[in-house]
N, C-alpha and C positions, 0 to 999 in steps of 0.2 A: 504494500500500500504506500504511495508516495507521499501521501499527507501523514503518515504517519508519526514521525519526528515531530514535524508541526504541530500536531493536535499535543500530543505530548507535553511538548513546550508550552504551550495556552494551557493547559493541565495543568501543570505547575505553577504557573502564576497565580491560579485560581486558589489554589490548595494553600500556597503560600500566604497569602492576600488575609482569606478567612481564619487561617492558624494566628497569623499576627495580628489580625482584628478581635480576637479571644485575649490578647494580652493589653488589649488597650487602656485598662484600669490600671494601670502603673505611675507611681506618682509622677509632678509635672517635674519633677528636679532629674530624677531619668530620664523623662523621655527629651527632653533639654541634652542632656549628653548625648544619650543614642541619636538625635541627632545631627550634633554636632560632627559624632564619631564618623556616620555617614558620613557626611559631612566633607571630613577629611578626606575618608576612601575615595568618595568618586572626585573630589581633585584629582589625587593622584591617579586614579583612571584615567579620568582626563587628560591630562598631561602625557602618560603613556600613549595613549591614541594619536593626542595632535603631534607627536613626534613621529610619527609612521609615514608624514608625506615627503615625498621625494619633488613637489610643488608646491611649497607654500605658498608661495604670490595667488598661487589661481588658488588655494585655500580663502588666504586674504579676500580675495574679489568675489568668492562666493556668499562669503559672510556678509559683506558687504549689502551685494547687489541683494541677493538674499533678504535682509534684514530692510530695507528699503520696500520688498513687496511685501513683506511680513505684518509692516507697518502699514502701508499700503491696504492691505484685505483686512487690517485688526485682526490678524488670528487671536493670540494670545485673549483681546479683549473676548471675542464670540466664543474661544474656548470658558473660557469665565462663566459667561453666561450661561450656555448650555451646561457648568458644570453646575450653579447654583438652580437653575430649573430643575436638573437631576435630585439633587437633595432637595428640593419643595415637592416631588414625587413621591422620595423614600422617606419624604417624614423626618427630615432632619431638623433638628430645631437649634442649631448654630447656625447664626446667620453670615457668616465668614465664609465661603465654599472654599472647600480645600481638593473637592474631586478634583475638579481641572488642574490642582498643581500636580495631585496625584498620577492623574491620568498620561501629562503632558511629559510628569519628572520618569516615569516607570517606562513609559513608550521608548523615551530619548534612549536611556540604558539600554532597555530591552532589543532595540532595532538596530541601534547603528553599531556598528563594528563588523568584524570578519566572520565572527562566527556565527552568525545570523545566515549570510550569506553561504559563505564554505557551505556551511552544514548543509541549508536548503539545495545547493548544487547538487551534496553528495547524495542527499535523497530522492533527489532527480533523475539521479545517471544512472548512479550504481545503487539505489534503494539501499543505503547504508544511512543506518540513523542513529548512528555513535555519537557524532558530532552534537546534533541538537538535542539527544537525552543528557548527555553535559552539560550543555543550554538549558534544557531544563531544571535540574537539580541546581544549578548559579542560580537562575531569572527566580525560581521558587521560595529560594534563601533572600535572597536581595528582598523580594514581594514581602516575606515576611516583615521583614530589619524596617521597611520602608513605610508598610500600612498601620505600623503601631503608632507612625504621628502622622501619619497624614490618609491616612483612614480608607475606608473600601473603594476610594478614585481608584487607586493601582490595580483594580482586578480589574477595569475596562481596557486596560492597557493588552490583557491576551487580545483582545478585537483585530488591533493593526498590526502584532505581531503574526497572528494566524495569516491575516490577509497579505503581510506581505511578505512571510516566508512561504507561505502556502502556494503563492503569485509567482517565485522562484522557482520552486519544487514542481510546477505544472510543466513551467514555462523551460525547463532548466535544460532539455536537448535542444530546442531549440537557439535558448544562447548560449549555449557551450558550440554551435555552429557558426553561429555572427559573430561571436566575442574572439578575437583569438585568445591566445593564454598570455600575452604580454598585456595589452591593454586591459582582461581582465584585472591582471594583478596592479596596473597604476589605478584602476577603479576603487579595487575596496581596498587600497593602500589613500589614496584620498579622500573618499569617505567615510571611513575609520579619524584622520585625521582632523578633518571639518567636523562631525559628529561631538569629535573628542576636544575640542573648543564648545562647541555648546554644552557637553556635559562637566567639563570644567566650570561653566556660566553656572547649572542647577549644582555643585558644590559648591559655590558661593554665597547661592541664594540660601542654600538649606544651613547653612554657617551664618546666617545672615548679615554676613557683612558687607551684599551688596544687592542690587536687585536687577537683576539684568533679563529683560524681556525673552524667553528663550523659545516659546512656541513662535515669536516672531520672525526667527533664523531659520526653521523650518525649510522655507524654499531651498537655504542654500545647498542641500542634500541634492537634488535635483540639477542644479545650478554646478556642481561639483561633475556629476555625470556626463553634464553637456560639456562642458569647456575641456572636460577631460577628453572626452573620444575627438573635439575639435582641433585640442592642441594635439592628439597621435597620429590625427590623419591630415593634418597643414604641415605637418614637420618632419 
């Protein structure tokens, strides 16, 4: 079954999500650490990541350009909304919506990097689904660490992970035909590293020492893809 890894991985995050939502009564001076502690990790995730490009500058310009349409369509804002709609459905009676950060901080982890990708290839090609049951035991753990302060947002976050590993895993002979294996690998060597700038942004945020729009960068994933296969096939 090619979805198979896939569903898995959305499995996990679900399991994760509600395990950590069972520990949510822990006092406010914990959950302030843990945190912070986050906090710290996905920095340094971050940083691991955006050190993986072999193009910065076109990292540079995607964030950029990116963060210009981000602003541009208000993600970030609509993501808001739609998260606090969400809790005026499930009866949440804080009026602060934390889903959308939830949703937005868990996706960003959960989606960008290589083993998102790799994995979905490899259950594409060769129905090998090693990779993303590894993915899933991380994304499941993480789901846990993550929903104990910022609450059941991060279970919607399996949504775009299924669809867009699931999207690979369909799609996956057919780009392993278009993609050769060089341009693949500047692909999720770039998008790992743009990704891992934004997810440095949501370690900041959740350290709160700064507050940086991060569903608003969102395009630049996209934007990373383009310029990528532009600059392999102009040069």
């Amino acid at each position: 079954m090619v979805l198979l890894g896939t569903l898995v991985n959305g499995l996990g995050i679900v399991l994760g999500t509600l395990l950590g939502n069972l520990c949510r009564r822990i006092p406010e001076s914990m959950k302030a650490t843990v945190m912070q502690a986050i906090g710290l990790a996905i920095v340094v995730l971050g940083v691991q990541m955006g050190l993986k490009s072999n193009q910065f500058l076109l990292v540079i310009l995607s964030l950029v350009l990116g963060g210009v349409i981000g602003e541009w369509l208000k993600i970030e804002e609509n993501l808001t909304k739609l998260g606090a709609w969400i809790e005026r459905k499930v009866g949440a009676k804080n009026g602060e919506s934390k889903i959308a950060e939830g949703f937005v901080t868990a996706t960003l982890i959960f989606v960008v990097g290589a083993m998102a990708i790799i994995g979905a290839l490899d259950s594409g090609i060769r129905g090998n689904h090693n990779v993303l049951y590894t993915k899933a035991v991380m994304d499941g753990f993480i789901s846990l660490l993550l929903s104990t302060t910022l609450g059941l947002g991060v279970i919607f976050s399996a949504i775009p992970v299924v669809l867009y590993q699931g999207t690979i895993a369909l799609f996956a002979a057919q780009i392993n035909q278009m993609i050769s294996p060089t341009l693949m690998t500047e692909l999720i060597a770039e998008m790992t590293a743009t990704g891992g700038v934004m997810i440095l942004g949501i370690g900041l945020n959740l350290m709160g020492i700064t507050k940086v729009k991060v569903a608003n960068l969102l395009p630049a994933i996209l934007l990373t893809i383009v310029l990528t296969v532009a600059l392999q096939t102009w040069m």
